[in-house]
N, C-alpha and C positions, 0 to 999 in steps of 0.2 A: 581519799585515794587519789594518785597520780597514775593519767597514761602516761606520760616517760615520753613527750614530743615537744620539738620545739616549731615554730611554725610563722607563718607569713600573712599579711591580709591577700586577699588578690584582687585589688581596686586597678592593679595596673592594667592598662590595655594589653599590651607588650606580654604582660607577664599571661592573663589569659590568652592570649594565641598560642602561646608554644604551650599550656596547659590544654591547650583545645576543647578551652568552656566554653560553652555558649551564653546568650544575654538571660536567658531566663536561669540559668547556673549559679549559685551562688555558693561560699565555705571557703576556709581555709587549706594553703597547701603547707607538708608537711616538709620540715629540712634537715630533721635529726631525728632518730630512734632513740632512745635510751637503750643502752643496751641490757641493764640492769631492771626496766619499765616492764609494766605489764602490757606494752603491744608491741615489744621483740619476738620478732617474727611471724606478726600479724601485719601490722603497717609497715610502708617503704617510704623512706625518705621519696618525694615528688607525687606522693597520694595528698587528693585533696578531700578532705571533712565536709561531707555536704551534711549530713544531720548525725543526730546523736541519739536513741531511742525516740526518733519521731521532730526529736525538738533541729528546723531546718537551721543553720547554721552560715551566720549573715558573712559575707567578702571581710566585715571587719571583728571575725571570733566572736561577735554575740550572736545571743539566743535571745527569744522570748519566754521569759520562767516566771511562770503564777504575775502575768501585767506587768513585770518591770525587765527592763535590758540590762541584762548579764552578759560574763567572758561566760562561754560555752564553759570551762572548767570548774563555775559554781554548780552543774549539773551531777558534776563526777564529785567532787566534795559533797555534796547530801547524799551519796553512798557509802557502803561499806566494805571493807576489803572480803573477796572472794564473792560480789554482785558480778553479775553481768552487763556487758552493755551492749547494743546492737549499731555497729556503724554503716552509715551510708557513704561510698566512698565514691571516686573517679578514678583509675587508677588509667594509665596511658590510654585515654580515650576512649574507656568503656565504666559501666556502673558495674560498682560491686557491694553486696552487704555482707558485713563482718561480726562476729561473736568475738571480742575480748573480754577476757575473764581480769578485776582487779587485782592486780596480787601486789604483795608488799615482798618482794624478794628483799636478801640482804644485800646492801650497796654499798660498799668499802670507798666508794669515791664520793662520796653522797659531800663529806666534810660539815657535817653540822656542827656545831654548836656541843662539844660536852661537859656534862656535868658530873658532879658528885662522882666523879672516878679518878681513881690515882692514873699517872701520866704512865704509858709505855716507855720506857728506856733501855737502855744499855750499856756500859760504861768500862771502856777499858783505856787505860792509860791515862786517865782523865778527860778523854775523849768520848762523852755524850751520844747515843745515837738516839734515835727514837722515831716512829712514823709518821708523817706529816700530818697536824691537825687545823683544823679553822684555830684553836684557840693558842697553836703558835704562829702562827699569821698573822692571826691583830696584834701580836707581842711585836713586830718585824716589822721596818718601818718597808712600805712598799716602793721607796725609790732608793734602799742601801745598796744599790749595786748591782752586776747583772746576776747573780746567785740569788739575789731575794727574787728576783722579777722573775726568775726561772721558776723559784718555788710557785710562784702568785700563777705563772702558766703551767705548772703542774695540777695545781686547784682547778684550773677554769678550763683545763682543755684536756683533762685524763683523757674521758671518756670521747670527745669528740675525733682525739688526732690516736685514738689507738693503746696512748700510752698503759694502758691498764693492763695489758696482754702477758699474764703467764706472774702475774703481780699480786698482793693484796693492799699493802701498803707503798708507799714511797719511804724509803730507810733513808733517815737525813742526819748528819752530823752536825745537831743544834745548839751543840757547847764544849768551849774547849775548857777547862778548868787548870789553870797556867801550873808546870811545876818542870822543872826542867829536861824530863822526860817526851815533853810535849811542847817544847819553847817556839819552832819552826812550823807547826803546824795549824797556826790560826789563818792562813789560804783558803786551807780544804771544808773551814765551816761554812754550813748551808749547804751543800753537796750532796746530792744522792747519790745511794752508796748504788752501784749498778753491779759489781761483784766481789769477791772476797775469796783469795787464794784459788781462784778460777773457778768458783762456782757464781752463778747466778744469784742475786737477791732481790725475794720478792715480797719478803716479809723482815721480821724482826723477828723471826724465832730462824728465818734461813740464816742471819748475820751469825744468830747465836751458835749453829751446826759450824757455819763456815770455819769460826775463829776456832774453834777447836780442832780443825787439820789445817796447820798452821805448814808455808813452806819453805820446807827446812830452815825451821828456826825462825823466820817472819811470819808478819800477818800482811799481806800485803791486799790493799783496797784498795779496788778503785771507781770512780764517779761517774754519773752520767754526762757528757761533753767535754771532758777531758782527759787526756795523753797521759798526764802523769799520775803516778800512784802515791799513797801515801803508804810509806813500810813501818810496821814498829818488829822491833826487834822483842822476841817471843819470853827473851830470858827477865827482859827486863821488868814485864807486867806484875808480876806476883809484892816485889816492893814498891814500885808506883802506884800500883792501886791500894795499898793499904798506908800510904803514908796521904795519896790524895785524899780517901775515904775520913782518914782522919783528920786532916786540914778544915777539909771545907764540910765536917759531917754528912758524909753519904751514908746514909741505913744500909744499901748493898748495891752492889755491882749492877742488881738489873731489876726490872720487877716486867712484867708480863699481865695483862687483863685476866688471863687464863690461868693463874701461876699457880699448878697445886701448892699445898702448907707444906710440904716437906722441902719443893725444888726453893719455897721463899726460906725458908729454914738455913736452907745451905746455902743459899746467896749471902744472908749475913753473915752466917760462919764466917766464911770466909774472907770477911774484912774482918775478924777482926783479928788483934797483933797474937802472935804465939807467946808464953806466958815463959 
């Protein structure tokens, strides 16, 4: 189990004075919540960790656990999710003790590592969409330009600068698949998609709602940090995606983690040619 903080030693003098420890005071101070962690809305960023069920908790995150010096967080790994733990805290210059419950919420920013799962997409015009993963990141060289570097600070700072807000995914346009429906359009890859025909997007099933109220006649998207839109013209989709599909063998238009048998049924339907 993780509490969901990120933290500081406080060896600084400086830094204990506007903490208002004193010499016998000793723990860690805290500088980020998780918001997705199990001590959202128990701890505050500027609370400092003086112990952890009993075990006190040194100015540089260790503890003393069964004779040997550990980061206070091998305490909370020998637990298990839905344990309790009891905090000793400081919180603007007074003691406080805290009850955090572990919990394993789900955490769409988390970007771990995945496996054994077919990839989220989306694919109109030959244009690729899909949600930002760790395992298209290691794909992306991280100094291609300011688009990749954006992506890389979409990974490392969701959850600290806000971004996650009213979101689940980041919708990213990660391939352009050339056919000349799409010839002007390799700018707009790496992009996250921020809306679609004036709705918001904060997933890959919203792109999916969006494009289906197309205005009059486009799909008109557009990205996070940029002015211009990319338009495709609405009439055109129906033979660029079954001549791309056929080029470059797409199975279907989209596939979804969640994707009932019947909704993946009819995605391939419909690539393929009328007889």
């Amino acid at each position: 189990p993780e509490l969901g903080v990120e933290w500081a030693d406080t060896r600084n003098p400086a830094l204990r004075r506007a903490l208002q420890l004193d010499a016998t005071q000793s723990g860690v101070v805290l500088n980020f919540i998780d918001p997705f962690g199990s001590a959202q809305g128990i701890l505050q960023a500027g609370d400092v960790l003086l112990d952890i069920d009993g075990y006190p908790v040194a100015n540089d995150g260790s503890i003393m656990l069964d004779g040997h010096t550990v980061e206070f967080v091998e305490l909370l790994e020998r637990k298990q999710w839905g344990a309790a733990i009891t905090c000793r805290i400081w919180r603007q210059g007074a003691e406080q003790q805290l009850t955090i419950i572990l919990k394993n919420p789900p955490d769409p920013f988390c970007f771990r590592q995945l496996y054994d799962s077919q990839p989220e997409y989306l694919m109109i015009q030959g244009l690729v969409f899909a949600p930002l993963t760790r395992n298209y990141l290691a794909e992306i060289n991280a100094n291609g330009g300011a688009k990749v570097q954006a992506l890389h600070y979409y990974q490392q700072f969701a959850k600290r600068d806000g971004l996650y807000t009213n979101r689940t995914q980041f919708v990213t346009l990660i391939a352009r698949l050339p056919h000349p429906v799409n010839t002007y359009h390799q700018p707009f890859v790496n992009g996250v998609v921020s809306e679609v025909n004036q709705r918001p997007i904060g997933s890959l099933r919203d792109l999916q709602a969006a494009l289906e109220q197309p205005t009059n006649g486009f799909q008109v998207i557009r990205f996070e940090d940029s002015d211009t839109p990319l338009v495709l013209a609405t009439a055109l989709s129906a033979t660029a995606d079954r001549e791309i599909s056929q080029q470059y063998h797409v199975p279907a238009l989209m596939h979804f983690e969640d994707q009932p048998a019947a909704e993946a049924a009819e995605a391939v339907a419909d690539e393929k040619p009328t007889e």
